[in-house]
N, C-alpha and C positions, 0 to 999 in steps of 0.2 A: 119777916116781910122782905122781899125778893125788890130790888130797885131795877128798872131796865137799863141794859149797857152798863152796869157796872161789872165788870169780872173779879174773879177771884184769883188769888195766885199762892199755890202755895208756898208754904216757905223752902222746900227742898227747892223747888222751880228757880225762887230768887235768889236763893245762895249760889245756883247752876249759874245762872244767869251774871251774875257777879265773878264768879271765876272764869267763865268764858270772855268778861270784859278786862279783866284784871291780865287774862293770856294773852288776847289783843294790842293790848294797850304795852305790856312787857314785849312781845313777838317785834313789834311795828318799830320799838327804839330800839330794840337790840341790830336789827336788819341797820337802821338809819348808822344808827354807831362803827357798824361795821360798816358801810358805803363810804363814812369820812375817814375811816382810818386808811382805805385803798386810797382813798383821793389824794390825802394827805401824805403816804408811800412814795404813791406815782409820781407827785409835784418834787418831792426830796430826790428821788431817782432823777426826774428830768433835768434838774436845778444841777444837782452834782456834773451829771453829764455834758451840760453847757457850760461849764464853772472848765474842765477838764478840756474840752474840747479847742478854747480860745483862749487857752494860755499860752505862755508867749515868754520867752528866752533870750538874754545877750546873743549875737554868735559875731566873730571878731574876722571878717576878710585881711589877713595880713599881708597881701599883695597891692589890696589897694587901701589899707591902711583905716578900714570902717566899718563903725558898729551896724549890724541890723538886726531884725528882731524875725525870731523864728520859731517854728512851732515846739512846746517845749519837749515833745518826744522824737523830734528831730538827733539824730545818734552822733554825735563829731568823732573823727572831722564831714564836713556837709563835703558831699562829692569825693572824685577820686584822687584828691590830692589833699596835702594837709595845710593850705592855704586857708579855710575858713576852719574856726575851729569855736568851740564855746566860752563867752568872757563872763566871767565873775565881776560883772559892771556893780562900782559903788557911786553912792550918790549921799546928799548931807540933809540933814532936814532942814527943812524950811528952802532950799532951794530945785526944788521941782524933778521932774524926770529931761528936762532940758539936756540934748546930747552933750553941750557942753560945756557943761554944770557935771559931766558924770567922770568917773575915773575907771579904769580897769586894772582892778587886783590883780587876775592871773588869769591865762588860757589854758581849754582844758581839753584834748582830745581821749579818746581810748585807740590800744593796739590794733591794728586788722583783726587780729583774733577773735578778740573781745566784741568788737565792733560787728563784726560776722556774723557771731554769736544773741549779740541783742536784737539784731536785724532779724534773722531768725525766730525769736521768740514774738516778736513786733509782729512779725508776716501773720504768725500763728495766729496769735490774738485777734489781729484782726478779721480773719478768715474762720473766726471762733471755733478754730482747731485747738486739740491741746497739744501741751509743747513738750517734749519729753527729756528733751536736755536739761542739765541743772543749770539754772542764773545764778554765779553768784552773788552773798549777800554783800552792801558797802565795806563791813566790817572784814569781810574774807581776805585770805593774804590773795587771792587770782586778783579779785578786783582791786586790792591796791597795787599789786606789780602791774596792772595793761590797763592802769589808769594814770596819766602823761599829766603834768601840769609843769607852767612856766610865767616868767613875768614878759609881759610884751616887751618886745625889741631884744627876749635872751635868745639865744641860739640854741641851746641847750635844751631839753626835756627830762623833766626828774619821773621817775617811778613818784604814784602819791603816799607809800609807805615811808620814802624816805625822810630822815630828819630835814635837807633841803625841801624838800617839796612840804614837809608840815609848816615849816615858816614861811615860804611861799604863802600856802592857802592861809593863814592868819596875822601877818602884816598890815592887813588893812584894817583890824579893830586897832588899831591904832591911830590912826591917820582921823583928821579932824579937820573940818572946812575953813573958808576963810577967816569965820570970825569963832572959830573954834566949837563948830557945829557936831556932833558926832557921826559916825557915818552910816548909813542905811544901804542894803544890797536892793540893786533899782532893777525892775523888769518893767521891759517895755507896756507900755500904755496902749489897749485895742482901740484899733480908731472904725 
């Protein structure tokens, strides 16, 4: 006996019919999965590059005797004289970024040379050319010979290979706040 509107389906049909929904249903998360993972890229890329872009550096004008804060791929010395130059500013905990609450371990320029040469590699990048000169690494004897540090008010300039210049740049984990605070290296505050 035959019922009206009811249909028949076979079973190959509803197994079809099942793995066509099973494909669906797998196709539609895998796409969704893969859309958050771009989102979630894209947000880490923009995040770093605004992280990068508003950071911010001691630099020590030694003519008029003051800290100001600059951008940190800014090259020292700033300009064509070596009157500003970059400060290794410390500061204490618990007592703020306050200018004068801070101290300055050491200044720190590089050679013309050197200087030339990072400006150079600077230009490129930014023009997202590639750069075909070699930079050297921190650890290189180039970058420690025509890397300059000194303590503010010395006249002097040591190479940073040298044993002056290594106690130069590490005198300051020493030094303790007024109420024997330990000291923290302070970068300027974006306002």
């Amino acid at each position: 006996m035959l019922v009206v509107n009811q249909s028949f389906v076979s079973p190959d049909a509803a197994a079809l019919k099942q793995q066509v929904k099973t494909v669906l249903i797998t196709g539609s998360l895998t796409v969704l999965i893969a859309l958050a993972v771009i989102f979630a890229v894209a947000k880490v890329r923009h995040f770093r590059g605004d992280g990068e872009a508003g950071a911010r550096v001691w630099f020590y004008d030694q003519s008029a005797n003051r800290l100001y804060p600059a951008p940190r791929d800014l090259i020292p010395p700033d300009g064509d004289n070596d009157a500003r130059v970059r400060a290794m500013v410390i500061g204490f905990q618990g007592l703020g970024n306050n200018v004068s609450q801070l101290k300055i371990a050491y200044l720190e320029k590089y050679s013309p040379e050197f200087k030339a040469l990072l400006e150079r590699a600077q230009a490129a990048h930014a023009a997202k050319l590639p750069f075909r000169e070699n930079v050297p690494s921190q650890n290189s004897a180039y970058f420690q010979d025509n890397t300059l540090v000194k303590r503010p008010g010395e006249a002097s300039w040591h190479t940073a290979g040298t044993g002056e210049a290594r106690q130069i740049m590490l005198e300051w984990r020493e030094w303790r706040g007024p109420a024997g605070q330990p000291p923290i290296i302070s970068v300027p505050s974006i306002q």
